[in-house]
N, C-alpha and C positions, 0 to 999 in steps of 0.2 A: 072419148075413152074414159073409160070409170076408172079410176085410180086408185077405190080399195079404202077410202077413207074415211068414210062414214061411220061419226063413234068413234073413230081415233084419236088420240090425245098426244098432242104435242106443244113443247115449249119453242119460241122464237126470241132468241134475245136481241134487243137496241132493235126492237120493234118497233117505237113509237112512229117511225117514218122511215122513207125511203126503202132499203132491200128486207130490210128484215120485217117493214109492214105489207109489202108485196108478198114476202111467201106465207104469214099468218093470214091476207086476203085471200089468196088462191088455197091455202090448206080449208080456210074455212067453207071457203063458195062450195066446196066439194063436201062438205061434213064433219069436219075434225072439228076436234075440241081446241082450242090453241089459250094456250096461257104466253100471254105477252108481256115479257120482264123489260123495262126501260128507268130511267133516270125519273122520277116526278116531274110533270107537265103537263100542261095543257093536251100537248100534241098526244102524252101517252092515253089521257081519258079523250079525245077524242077518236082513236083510232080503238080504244076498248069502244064503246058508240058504233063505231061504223061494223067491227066485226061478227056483231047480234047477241045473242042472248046464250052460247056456248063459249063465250070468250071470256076468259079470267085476266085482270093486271095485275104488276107486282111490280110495285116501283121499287127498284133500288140503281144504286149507282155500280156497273157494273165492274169498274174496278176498285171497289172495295173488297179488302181481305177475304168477307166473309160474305160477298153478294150468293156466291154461289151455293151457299148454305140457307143463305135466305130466299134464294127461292126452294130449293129443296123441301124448305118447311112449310112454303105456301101450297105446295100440290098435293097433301092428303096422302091417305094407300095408297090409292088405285097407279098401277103399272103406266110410266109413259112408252109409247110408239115411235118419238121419233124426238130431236134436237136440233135445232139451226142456231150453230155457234158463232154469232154474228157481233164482234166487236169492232168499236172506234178502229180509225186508222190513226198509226201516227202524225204527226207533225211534219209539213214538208221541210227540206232541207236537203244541204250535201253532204254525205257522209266525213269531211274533214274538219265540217263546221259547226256542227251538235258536239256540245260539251258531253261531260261522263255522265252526268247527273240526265241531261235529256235523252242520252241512250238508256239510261237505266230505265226511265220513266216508259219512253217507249217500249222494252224488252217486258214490263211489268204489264204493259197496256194493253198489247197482244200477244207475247208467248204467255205468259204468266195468267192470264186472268181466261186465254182460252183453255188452256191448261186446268184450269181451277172448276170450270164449269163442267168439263169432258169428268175428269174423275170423280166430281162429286154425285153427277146424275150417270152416272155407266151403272149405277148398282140398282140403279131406278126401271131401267130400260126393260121389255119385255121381250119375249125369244121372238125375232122376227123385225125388231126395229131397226134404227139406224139416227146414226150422229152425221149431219151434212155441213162443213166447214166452211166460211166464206174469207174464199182468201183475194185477190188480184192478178191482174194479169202479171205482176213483179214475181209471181214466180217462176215464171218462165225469160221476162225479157223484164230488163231495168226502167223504170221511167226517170227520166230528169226530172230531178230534186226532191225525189220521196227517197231517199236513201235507204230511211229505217226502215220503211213498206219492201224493198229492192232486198234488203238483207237477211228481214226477222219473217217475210210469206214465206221464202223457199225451205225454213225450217219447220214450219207448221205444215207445209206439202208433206216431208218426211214425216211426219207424226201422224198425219193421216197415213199413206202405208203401213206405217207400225203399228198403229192400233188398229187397220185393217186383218193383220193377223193376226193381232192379240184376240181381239173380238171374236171372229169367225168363229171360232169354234160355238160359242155363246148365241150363235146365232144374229148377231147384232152387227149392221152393214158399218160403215166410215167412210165418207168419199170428202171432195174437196170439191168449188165450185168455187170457177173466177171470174169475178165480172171486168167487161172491161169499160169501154166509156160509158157507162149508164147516165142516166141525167136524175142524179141525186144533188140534196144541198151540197154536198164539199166537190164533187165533180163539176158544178155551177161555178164555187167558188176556184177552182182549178184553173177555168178558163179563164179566170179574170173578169166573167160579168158581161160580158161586154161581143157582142155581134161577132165581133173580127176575131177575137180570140175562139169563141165559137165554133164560126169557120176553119178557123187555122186546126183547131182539134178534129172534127168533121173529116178534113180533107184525107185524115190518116188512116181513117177505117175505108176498108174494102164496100161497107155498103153505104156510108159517107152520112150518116145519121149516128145521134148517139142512142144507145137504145132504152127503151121505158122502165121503168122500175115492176114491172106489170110483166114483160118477157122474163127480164131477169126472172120474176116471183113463180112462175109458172113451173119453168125448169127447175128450179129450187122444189117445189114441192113433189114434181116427178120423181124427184129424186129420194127424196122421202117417204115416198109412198112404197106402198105392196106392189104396185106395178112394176118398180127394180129392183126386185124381189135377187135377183142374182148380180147385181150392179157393187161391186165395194171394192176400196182400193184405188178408184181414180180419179183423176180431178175433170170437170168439167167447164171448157171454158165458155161464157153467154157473152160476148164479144164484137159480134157483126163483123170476122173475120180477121181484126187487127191482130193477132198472133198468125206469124207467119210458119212460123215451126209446125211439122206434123206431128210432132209429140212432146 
């Protein structure tokens, strides 16, 4: 399936690895231009490296004040296509046991800083693009002991419908996309590291695998493409069934 992407220009942030360098691979494999914002690393120049010779980086730290501005200023005139809003997660924990201070941190880490990214590049966007959110499966069902992931996703789900209708008319899609057990670094470090914990995670999804960062990237970029040309408004979960809710 052609997905319309060829000569399209899109940003992926906390690209350097895992989800947000699986959908600047699959944006790319297909012809997009992707400019990839991550923290300074090794990981971020080698994933500019793998992505060819239409791929731009932009190291900044993405929750600083003014990341969002910084990269703004790395992308020239030219109109972007599309946005994958892809920050850190917080800090695990139980919501009774995070101090003010590590709520706040967390509230700044991911309302705040996707927040920051969404309004600085909407004015960037061309009639016909679209902003794709990467939230968790916590907006639908709680995990033990990501409390602040469990509290502060379900409020960025609403912000995706809200600025689903604020956009529309602009022509500019918003959807939301949840992953659930992917096999990234912090979902590694989740399990504990270790076979049995692994297993124990495994045993909870319906197709008993966790799935590749390469599935998740795929669905991420359909969704940012021309090809969901009438898709905005909903969140999308890449999962292997562990959401048991039909909606």
């Amino acid at each position: 399936m052609d997905l319309g992407l060829e000569g399209r220009r899109y940003v992926v942030t906390a690209a350097s690895r895992g989800l947000g360098y699986a959908t600047a691979a699959a944006l790319s494999a297909d012809g997009a231009h992707t400019v990839i914002a991550a923290r300074p690393s090794a990981s971020l120049d080698e994933a500019l490296a793998s992505l060819g010779p239409h791929a731009q980086a932009v190291p900044v730290d993405l929750t600083d004040v003014d990341a969002a501005e910084q990269i703004a200023d790395a992308l020239g005139a030219a109109p972007l296509d599309g946005v994958l809003v892809n920050v850190g997660g917080p800090a695990a924990g139980r919501a009774l046991d995070y101090t003010d201070l590590q709520w706040q941190q967390a509230f700044e880490q991911v309302t705040l800083t996707t927040l920051r990214i969404i309004r600085t590049l909407a004015p960037r966007l061309a009639e016909g693009a679209s902003f794709l959110v990467v939230l968790s499966s916590t907006v639908k069902e709680p995990i033990d002991v990501l409390a602040a992931s469990n509290v502060l996703r379900p409020g960025l789900a609403m912000l995706v419908k809200d600025l689903a209708n604020e956009l529309a008319p602009r022509g500019i899609r918003v959807n939301g996309i949840l992953p659930g057990k992917i096999a990234t670094d912090r979902m590694i470090t989740l399990t504990g590291g270790t076979q049995e914990g692994l297993a124990a995670v495994e045993a909870d999804i319906p197709m008993k695998r966790l799935g590749s960062p390469k599935e998740f990237g795929e669905v991420a970029a359909f969704l940012l493409s021309p090809a969901a040309s009438y898709v905005t408004g909903v969140l999308v979960p890449v999962d292997g069934g562990l959401l048991r809710s039909p909606w």
